[in-house]
DOLOVEX-90183 format. One record per atom (N, C-alpha, C): residue number from 1; x negated, y, z; residue in one letter; atom name. Coordinates in steps of 0.05 Angstrom, whole numbers. Atoms other than C-alpha are relative to their C-alpha. Layout:
// residues N
 voro     px     py     pz zami loba
  NUM      X      Y      Z    A   CA
...
END
This chain:
// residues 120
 voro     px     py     pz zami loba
    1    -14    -24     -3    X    N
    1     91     50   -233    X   CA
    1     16      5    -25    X    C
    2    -28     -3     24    X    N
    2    151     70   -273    X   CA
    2    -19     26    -28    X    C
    3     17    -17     24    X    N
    3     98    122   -314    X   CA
    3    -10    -13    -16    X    C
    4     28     14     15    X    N
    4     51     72   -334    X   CA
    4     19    -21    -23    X    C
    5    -21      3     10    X    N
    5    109     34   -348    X   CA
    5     15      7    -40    X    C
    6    -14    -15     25    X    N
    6    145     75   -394    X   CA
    6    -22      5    -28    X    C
    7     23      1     26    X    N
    7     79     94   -432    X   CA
    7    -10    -19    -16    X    C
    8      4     23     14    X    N
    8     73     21   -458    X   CA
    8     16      6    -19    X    C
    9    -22     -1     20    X    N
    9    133     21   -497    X   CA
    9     -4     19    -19    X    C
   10      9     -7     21    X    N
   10    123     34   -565    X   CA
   10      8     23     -5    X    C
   11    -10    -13      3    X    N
   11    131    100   -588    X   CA
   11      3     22     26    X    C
   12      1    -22    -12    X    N
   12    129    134   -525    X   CA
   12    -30     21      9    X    C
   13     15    -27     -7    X    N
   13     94    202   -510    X   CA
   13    -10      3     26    X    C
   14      7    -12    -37    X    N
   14     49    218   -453    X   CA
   14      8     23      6    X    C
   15    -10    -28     -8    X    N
   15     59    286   -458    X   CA
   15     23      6      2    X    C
   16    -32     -2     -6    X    N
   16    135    278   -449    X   CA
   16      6     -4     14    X    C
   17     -1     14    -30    X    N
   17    125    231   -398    X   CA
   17     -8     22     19    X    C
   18      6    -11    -20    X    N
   18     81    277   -358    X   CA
   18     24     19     10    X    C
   19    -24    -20      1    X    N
   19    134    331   -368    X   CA
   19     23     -9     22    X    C
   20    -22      7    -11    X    N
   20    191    287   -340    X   CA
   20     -9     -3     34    X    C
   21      0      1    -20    X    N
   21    152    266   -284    X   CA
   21    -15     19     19    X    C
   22      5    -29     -4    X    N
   22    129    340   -270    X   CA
   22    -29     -9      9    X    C
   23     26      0      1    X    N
   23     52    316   -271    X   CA
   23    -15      7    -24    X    C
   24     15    -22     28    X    N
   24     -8    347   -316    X   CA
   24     -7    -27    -14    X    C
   25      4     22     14    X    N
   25    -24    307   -367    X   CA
   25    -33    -18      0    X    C
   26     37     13     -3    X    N
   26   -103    294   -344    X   CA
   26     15    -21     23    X    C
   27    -16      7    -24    X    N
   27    -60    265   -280    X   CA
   27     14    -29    -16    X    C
   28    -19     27     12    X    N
   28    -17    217   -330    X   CA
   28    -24    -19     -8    X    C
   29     11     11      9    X    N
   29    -76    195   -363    X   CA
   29    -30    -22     23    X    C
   30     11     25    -26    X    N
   30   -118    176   -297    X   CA
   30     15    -13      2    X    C
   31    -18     24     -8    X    N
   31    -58    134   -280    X   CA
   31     -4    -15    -18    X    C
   32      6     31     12    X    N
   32    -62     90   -338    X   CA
   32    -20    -10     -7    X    C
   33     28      0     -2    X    N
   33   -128     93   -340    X   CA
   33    -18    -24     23    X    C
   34     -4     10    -27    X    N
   34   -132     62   -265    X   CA
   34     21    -27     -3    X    C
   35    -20     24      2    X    N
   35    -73     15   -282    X   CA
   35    -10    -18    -21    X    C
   36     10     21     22    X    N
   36   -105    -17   -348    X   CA
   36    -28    -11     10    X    C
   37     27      9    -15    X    N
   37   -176    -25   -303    X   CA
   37     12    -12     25    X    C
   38      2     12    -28    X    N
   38   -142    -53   -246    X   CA
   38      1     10     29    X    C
   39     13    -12    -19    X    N
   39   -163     -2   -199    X   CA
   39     24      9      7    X    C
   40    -33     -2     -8    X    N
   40    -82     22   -187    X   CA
   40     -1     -8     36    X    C
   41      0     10    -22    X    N
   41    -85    -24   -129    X   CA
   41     -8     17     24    X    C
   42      6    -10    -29    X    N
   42   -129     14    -84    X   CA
   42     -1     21      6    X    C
   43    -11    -16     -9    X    N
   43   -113     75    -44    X   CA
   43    -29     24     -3    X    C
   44     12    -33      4    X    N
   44   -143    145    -66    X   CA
   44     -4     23     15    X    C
   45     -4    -24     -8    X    N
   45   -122    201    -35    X   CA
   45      1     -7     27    X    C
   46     -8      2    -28    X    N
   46   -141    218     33    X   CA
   46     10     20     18    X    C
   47    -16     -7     -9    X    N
   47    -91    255     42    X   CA
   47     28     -7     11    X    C
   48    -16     23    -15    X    N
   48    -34    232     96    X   CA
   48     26      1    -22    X    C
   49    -25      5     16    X    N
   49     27    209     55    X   CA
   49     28     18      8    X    C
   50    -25    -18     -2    X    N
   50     92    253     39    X   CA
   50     20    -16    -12    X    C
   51    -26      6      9    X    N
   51    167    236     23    X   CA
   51     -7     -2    -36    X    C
   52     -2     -3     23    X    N
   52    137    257    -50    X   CA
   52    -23    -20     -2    X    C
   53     21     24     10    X    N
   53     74    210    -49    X   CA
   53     18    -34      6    X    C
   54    -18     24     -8    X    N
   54    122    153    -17    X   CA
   54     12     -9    -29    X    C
   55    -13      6     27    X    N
   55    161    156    -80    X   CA
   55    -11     -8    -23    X    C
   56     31      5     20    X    N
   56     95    155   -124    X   CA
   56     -5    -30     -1    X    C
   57     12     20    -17    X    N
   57     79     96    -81    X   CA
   57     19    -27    -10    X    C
   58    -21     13      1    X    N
   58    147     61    -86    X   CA
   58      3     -8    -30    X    C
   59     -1      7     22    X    N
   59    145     68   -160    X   CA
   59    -24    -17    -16    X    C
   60     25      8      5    X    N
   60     72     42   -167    X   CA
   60      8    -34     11    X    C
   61    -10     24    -12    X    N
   61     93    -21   -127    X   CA
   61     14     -7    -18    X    C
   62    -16     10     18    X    N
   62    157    -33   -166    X   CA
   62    -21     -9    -31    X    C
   63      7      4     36    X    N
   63    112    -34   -239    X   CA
   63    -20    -31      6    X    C
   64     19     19     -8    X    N
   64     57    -71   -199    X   CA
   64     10    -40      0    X    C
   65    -10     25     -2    X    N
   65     97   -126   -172    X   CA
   65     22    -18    -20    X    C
   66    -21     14     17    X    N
   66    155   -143   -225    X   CA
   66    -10     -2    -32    X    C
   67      4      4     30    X    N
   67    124   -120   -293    X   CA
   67    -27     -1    -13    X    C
   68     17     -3      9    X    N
   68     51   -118   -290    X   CA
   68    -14    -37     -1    X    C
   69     13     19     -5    X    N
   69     26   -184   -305    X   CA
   69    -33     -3      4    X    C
   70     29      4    -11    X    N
   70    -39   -218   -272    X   CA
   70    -15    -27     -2    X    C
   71      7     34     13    X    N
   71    -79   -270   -297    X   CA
   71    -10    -23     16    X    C
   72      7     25    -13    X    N
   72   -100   -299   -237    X   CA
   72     22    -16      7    X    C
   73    -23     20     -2    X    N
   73    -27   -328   -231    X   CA
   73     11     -7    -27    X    C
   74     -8      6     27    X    N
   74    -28   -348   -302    X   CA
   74     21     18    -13    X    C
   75    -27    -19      4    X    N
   75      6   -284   -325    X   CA
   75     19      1      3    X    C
   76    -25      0    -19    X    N
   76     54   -284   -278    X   CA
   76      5     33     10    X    C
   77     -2    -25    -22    X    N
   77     81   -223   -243    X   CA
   77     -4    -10     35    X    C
   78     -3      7    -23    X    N
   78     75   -223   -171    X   CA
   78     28    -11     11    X    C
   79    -30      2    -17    X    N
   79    145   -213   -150    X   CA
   79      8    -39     -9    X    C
   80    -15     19      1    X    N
   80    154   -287   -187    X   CA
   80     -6    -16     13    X    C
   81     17     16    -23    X    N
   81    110   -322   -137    X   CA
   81     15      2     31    X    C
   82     -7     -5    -33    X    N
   82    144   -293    -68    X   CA
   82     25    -19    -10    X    C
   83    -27     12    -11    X    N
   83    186   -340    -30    X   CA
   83      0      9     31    X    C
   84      0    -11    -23    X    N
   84    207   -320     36    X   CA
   84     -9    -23     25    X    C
   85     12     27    -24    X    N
   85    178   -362     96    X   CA
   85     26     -6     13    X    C
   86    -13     17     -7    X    N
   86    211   -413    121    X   CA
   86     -1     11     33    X    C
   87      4     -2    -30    X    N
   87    189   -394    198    X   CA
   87      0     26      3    X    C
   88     -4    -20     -8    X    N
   88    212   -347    233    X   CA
   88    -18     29     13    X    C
   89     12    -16    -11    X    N
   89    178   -280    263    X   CA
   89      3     -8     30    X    C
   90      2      5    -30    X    N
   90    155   -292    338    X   CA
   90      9     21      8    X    C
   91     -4    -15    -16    X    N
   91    175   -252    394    X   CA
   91    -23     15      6    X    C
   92     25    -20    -18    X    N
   92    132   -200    425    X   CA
   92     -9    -11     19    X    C
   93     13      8    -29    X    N
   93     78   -230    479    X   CA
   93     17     18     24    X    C
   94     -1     -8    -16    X    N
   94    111   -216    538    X   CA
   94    -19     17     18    X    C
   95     22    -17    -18    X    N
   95     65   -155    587    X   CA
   95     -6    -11     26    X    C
   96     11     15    -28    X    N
   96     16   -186    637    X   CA
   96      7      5     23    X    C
   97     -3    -12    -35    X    N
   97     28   -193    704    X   CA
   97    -14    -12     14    X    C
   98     26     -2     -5    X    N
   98    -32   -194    745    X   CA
   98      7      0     19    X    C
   99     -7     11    -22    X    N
   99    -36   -219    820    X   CA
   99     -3     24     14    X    C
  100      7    -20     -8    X    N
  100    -38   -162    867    X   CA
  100    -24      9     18    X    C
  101     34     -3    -14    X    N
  101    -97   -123    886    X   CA
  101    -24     -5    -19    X    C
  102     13     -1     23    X    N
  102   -126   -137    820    X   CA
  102      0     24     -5    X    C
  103      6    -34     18    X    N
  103   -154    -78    781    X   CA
  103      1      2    -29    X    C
  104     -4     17     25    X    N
  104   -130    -76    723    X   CA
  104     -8     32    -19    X    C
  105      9    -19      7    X    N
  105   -164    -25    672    X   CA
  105      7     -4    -31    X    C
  106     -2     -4     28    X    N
  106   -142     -6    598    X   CA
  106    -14     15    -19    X    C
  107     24    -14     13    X    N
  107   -181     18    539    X   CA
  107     12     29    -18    X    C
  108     -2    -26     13    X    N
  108   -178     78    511    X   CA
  108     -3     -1    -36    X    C
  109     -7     11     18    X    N
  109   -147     84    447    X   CA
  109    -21     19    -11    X    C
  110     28     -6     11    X    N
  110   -218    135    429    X   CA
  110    -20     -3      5    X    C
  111     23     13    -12    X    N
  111   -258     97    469    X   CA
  111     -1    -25     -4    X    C
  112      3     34      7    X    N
  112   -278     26    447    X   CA
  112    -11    -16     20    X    C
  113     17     10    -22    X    N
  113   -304      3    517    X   CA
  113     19      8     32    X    C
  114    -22      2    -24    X    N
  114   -276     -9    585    X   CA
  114    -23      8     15    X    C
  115     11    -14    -23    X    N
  115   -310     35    642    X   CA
  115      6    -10     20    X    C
  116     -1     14    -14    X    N
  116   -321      1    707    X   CA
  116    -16      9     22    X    C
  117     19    -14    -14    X    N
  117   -350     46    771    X   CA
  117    -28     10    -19    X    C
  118     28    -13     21    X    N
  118   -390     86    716    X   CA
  118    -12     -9    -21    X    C
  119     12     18     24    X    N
  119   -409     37    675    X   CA
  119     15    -15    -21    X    C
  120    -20     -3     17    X    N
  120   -390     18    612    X   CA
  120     -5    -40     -6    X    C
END
């Protein structure tokens, strides 16, 4: 993330930082806190994502992938590892078509089980 980021570089201020990026400064300091342990990666808040956490998100990615190096790819960044696949994305399975007079029953996207004259 462009916070964690910025706070490397020599000479810079958390408490300036927080300021710019209108977070408290206990807030700045979990982030690099989380980013120098690793723990960055995995998702916190379970609260549903906004246009303003997207952006959080987007900037966390960007630091992640281009400037945070990781030693399991020999201090590499991620981003220098991606190549794009060679093979293409498939089509969508075509929707069954089932002989007639079949019964054809779907599951319920809060039900994990297919019901069948009462029974499950």
């Amino acid at each position: 993330m462009e916070f964690c980021r910025l706070c490397a570089l020599e000479g810079a201020s958390v408490s300036e930082l927080c300021l710019r990026f209108g977070i408290s400064r206990r807030t700045g300091y979990v982030w690099l806190k989380r980013v120098r342990s690793g723990e960055a990666a995995q998702e916190r808040s379970r609260r549903p994502p906004s246009n303003k956490s997207k952006g959080a998100f987007d900037r966390w990615r960007d630091l992640y992938n281009h400037y945070r190096p990781y030693q399991g790819i020999a201090m590499a960044v991620p981003a220098s590892r991606y190549r794009p696949s060679s093979r293409s994305f498939p089509a969508p399975a075509p929707e069954p078509v089932y002989d007639p007079g079949k019964i054809v029953r779907r599951v319920s996207s809060t039900r994990a089980y297919v019901a069948f004259k009462g029974q499950a």
